[in-house]
C-alpha positions as CSV (number, residue, x, y, z in Angstrom):
1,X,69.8,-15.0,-35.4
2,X,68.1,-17.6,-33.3
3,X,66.5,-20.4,-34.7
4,X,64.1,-23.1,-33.5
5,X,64.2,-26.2,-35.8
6,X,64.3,-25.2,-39.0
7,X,62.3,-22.3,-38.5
8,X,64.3,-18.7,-38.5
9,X,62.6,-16.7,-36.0
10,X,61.0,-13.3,-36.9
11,X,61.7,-14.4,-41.0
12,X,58.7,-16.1,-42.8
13,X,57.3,-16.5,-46.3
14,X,55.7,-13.6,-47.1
15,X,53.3,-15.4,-48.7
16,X,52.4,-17.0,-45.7
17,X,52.4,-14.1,-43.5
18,X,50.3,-12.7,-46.4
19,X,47.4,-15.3,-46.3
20,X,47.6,-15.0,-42.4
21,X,46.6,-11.7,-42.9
22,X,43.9,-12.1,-45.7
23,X,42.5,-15.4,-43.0
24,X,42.4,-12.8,-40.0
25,X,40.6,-10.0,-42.2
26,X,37.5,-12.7,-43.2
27,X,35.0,-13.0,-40.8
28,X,32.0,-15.2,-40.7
29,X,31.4,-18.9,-40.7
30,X,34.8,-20.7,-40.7
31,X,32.8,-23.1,-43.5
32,X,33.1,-20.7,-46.0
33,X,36.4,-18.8,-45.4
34,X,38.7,-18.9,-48.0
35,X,40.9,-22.4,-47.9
36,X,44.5,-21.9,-47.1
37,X,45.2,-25.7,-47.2
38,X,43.3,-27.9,-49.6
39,X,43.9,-30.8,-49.9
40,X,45.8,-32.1,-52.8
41,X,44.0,-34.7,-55.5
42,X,47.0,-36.7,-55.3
43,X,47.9,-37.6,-51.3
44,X,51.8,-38.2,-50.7
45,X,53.1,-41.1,-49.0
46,X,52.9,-41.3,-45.3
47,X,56.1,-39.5,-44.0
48,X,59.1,-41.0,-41.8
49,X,58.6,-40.4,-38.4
50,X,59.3,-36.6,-37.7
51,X,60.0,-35.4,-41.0
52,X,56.5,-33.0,-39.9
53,X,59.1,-30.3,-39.6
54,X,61.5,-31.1,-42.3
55,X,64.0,-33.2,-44.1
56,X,65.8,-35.8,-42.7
57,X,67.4,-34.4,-40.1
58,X,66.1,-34.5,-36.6
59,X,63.8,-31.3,-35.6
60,X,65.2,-29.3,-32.5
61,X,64.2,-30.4,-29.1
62,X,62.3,-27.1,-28.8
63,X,59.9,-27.6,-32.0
64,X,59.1,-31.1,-30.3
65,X,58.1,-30.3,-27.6
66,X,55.7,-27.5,-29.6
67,X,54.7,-30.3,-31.2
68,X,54.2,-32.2,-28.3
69,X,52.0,-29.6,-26.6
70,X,49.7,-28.7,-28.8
71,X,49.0,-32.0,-29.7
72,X,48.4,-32.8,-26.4
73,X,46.1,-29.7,-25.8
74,X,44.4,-30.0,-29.2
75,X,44.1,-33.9,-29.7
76,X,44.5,-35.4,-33.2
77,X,41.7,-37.0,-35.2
78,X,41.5,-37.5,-38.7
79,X,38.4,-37.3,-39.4
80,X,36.0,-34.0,-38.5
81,X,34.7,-32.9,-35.2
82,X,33.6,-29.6,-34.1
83,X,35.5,-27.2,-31.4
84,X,33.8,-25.7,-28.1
85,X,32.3,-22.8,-30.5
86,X,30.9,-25.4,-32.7
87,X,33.6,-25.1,-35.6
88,X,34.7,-27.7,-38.1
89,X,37.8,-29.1,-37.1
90,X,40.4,-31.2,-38.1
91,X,43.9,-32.5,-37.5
92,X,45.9,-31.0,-34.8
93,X,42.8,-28.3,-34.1
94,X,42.7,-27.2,-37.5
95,X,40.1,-25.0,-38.5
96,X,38.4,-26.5,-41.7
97,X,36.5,-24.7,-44.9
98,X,34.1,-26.4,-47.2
99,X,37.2,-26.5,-50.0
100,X,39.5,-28.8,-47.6
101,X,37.1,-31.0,-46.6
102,X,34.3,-31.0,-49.1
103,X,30.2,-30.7,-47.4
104,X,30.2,-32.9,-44.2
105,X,26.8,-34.4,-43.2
106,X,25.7,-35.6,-39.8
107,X,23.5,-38.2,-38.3
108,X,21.3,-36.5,-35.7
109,X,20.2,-38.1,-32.2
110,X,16.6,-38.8,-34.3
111,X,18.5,-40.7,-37.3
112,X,18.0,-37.8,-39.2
113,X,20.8,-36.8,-42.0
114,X,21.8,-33.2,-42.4
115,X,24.6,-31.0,-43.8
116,X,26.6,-29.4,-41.0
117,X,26.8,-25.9,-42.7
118,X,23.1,-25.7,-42.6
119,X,23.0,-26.3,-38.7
120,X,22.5,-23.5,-36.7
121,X,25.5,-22.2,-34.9
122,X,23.7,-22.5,-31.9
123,X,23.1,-26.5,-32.4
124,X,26.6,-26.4,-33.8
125,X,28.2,-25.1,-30.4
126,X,26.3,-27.3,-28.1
127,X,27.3,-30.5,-30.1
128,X,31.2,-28.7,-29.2
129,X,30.9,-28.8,-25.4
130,X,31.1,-32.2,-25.9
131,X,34.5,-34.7,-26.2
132,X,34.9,-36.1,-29.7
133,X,35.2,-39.8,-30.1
134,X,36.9,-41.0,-33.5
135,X,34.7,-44.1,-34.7
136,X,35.6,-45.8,-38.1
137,X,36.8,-44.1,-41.0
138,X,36.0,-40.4,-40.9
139,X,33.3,-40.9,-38.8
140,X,33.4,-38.5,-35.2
141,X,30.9,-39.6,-32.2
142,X,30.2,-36.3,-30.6
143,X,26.9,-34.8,-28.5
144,X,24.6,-37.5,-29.8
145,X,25.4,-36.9,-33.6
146,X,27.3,-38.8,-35.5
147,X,29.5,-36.9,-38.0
148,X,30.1,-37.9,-41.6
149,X,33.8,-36.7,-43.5
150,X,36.4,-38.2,-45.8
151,X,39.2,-39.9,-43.4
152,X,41.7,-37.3,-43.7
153,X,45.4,-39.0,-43.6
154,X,47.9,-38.7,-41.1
155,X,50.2,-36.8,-44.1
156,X,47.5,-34.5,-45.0
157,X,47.4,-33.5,-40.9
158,X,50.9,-33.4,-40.4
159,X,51.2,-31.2,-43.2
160,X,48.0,-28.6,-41.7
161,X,49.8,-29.0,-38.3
162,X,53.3,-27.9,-39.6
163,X,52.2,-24.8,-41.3
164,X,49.4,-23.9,-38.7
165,X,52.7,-24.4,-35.8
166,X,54.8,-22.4,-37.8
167,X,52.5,-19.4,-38.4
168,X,52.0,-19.5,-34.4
169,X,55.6,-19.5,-33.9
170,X,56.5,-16.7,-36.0
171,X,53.8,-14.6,-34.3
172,X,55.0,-15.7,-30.9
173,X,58.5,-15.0,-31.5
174,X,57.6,-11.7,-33.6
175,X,55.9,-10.8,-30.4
176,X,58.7,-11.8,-28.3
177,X,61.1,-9.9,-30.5
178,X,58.8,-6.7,-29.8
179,X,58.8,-7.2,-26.0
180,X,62.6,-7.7,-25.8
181,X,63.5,-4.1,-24.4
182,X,61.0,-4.8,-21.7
183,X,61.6,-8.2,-20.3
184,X,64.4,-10.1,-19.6
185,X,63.6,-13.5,-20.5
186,X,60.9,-12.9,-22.9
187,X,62.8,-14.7,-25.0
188,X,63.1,-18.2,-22.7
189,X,61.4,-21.0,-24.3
190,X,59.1,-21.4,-21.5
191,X,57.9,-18.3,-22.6
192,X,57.8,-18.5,-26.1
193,X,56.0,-22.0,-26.3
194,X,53.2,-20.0,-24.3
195,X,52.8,-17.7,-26.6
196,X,52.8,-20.3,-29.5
197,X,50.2,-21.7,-27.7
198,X,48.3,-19.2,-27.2
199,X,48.7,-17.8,-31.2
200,X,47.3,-21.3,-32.3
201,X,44.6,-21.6,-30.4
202,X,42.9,-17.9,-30.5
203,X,44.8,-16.3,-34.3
204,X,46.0,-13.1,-33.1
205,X,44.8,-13.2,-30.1
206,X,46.1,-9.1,-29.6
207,X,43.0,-7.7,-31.1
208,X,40.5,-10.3,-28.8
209,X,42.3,-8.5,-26.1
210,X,43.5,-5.1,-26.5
211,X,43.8,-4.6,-22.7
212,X,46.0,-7.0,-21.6
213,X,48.3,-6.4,-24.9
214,X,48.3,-2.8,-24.0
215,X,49.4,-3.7,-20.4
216,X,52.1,-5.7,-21.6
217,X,53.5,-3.3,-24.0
218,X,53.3,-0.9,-20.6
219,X,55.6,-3.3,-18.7
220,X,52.4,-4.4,-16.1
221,X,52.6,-8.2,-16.8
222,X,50.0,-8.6,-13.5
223,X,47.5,-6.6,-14.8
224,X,48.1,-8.5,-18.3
225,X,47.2,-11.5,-16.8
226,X,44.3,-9.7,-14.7
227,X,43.3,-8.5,-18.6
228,X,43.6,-11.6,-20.1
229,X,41.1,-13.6,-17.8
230,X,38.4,-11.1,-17.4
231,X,36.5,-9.1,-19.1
232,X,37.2,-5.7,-18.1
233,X,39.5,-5.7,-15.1
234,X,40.2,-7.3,-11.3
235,X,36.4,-8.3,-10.1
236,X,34.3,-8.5,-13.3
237,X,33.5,-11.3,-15.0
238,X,35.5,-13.8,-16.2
239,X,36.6,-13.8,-19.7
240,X,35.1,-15.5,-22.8
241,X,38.1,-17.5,-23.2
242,X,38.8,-18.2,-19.4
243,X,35.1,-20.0,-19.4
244,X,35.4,-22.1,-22.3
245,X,39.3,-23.4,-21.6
246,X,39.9,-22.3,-18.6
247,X,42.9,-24.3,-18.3
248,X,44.8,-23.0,-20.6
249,X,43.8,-19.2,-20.4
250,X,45.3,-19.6,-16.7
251,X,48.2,-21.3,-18.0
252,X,48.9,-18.4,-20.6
253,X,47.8,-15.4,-17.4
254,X,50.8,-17.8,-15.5
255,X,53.0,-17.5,-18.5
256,X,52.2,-13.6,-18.3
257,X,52.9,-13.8,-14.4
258,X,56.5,-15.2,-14.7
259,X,57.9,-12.2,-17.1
260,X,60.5,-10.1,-15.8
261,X,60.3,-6.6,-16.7
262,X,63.9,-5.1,-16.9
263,X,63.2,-2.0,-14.9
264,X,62.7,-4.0,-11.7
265,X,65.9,-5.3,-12.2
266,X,67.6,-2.5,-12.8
267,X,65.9,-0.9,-9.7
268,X,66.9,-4.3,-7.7
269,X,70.8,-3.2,-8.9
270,X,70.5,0.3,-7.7
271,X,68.9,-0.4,-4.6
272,X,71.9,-3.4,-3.9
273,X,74.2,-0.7,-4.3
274,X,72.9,1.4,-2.1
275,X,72.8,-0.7,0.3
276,X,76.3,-2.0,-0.1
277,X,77.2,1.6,0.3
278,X,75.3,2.5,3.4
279,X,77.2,-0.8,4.9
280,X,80.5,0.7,4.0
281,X,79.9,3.6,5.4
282,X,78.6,2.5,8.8
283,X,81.7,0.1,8.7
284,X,84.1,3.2,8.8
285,X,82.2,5.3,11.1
286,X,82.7,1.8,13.5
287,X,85.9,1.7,12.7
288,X,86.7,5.6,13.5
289,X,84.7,5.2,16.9
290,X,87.4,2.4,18.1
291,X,90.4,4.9,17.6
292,X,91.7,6.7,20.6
293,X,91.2,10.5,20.2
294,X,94.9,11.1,19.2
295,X,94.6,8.5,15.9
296,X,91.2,9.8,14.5
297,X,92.5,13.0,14.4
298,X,96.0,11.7,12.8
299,X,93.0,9.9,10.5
300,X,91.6,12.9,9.7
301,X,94.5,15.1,8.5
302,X,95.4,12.1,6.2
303,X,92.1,11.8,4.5
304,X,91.5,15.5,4.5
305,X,94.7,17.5,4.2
């Protein structure tokens, strides 16, 4: 079996899988989802560089550069902030409830001091359209307001970020795994850290769009990616998710784009064949032409009898 790090893909925790599910069957206000990471009374040390994904070994080259990525596409603060839908966040774009992170207050553009659970969604999503700017402490400059949490450590994210990467990886390689009679190189890393990516942004992003997952599971990877960045179909609107990152749904509909689905490469075979066939014959037929009349017909009665 393959494995990335020291993750064995397609076998996780149950009991992780098993919170993943209960998480995805809450809805509502992230605030007051059940906590699947609080944080612990008593902090650990700071750990040695890397050991985010175990031991003391060094982590594959593949889980760094997960890592790597969604760091980079996420950003890392320790302190609060608020996505593009206006959601606590934390970390490595980890997704906060009131038992991690305890009531966070804000300083409005008027000097006024309020609790961010009680601001209107609204209010909540405009202040996440804009960048995030860590100040001192736990302290997040963001739209005008001034946001007020406990500084959250760098062990306390890097322990959010490893299970929240390996959840998206199982999914992504689950997925993969589920795919594999359909596409060739499902399974290439270039592949899988787009689906990784994609799982730790949007959760299960399957259900968000059933079209493009359907079209995937059909073998149409174009019409996926058509799926994935519009609402319903070539020439409607864009997608909710292509207009708030657009730069990453495109780079997940290109991720779509570059999957090979095994049937065009068997067809591809057959149709080589065919042609190396219809050369061979028209090689022999040249061939038979050159003879005099005598020795095509000496030809003859040895192929034929």
């Amino acid at each position: 079996m393959a494995v990335y790090g020291d993750i064995p893909l397609g076998i996780f925790d149950p009991g992780v899988r098993q919170r993943q599910i209960e998480m995805e069957s809450q809805r509502g206000d992230p605030l007051y989802r059940q906590s699947l990471h609080p944080i612990p009374q008593e902090l650990p040390p700071p750990p040695p560089p890397l050991s985010l994904f175990g031991g003391e070994e060094q982590p594959d080259a593949f889980v760094v550069r997960v890592n790597e990525l969604l760091s980079e596409e996420e950003g890392r603060i320790e302190g609060a902030y608020l996505d593009s839908l206006g959601n606590p966040t934390a970390g490595v774009g980890h997704l906060l409830t009131l038992t991690e992170i305890g009531e966070v207050t804000v300083t409005d553009p008027n000097g006024n001091d309020r609790k961010l659970s009680e601001l209107p969604p609204e209010e909540r999503q405009e202040i996440g359209e804009s960048p995030a700017e860590q100040l001192s402490g736990g302290d997040v400059q963001q739209g005008g307001y001034t946001i007020h949490a406990p500084k959250i450590t760098s062990a306390v994210v890097d322990a959010w970020a490893k299970d929240d990467i390996a959840r998206a990886l199982g999914m992504a390689t689950d997925f993969s795994g589920e795919l594999g009679h359909l596409y060739e190189n499902v399974d290439e890393e270039a592949v899988i850290l787009g689906l990784t990516s994609m799982f730790f942004q949007l959760g299960d992003w399957r259900d968000e769009f059933p079209k493009a997952t359907d079209a995937l599971r059909a073998g149409d990877p174009q019409e996926a990616a058509i799926q994935l960045l519009t609402v319903n179909g070539e020439g409607s609107d864009p997608s909710l998710w292509a207009t708030q990152t657009p730069s990453r749904a495109n780079e997940a509909a290109n991720i779509f784009r570059t999957l090979k689905p095994i049937g065009s490469l068997t067809e591809n075979v057959n149709g080589l064949a065919t042609d190396l066939a219809g050369n061979q014959k028209q090689t022999q037929v040249a061939a038979r032409n050159g003879l005099s009349p005598d020795a095509r017909m000496m030809g003859d009665v040895l192929r034929y009898g």
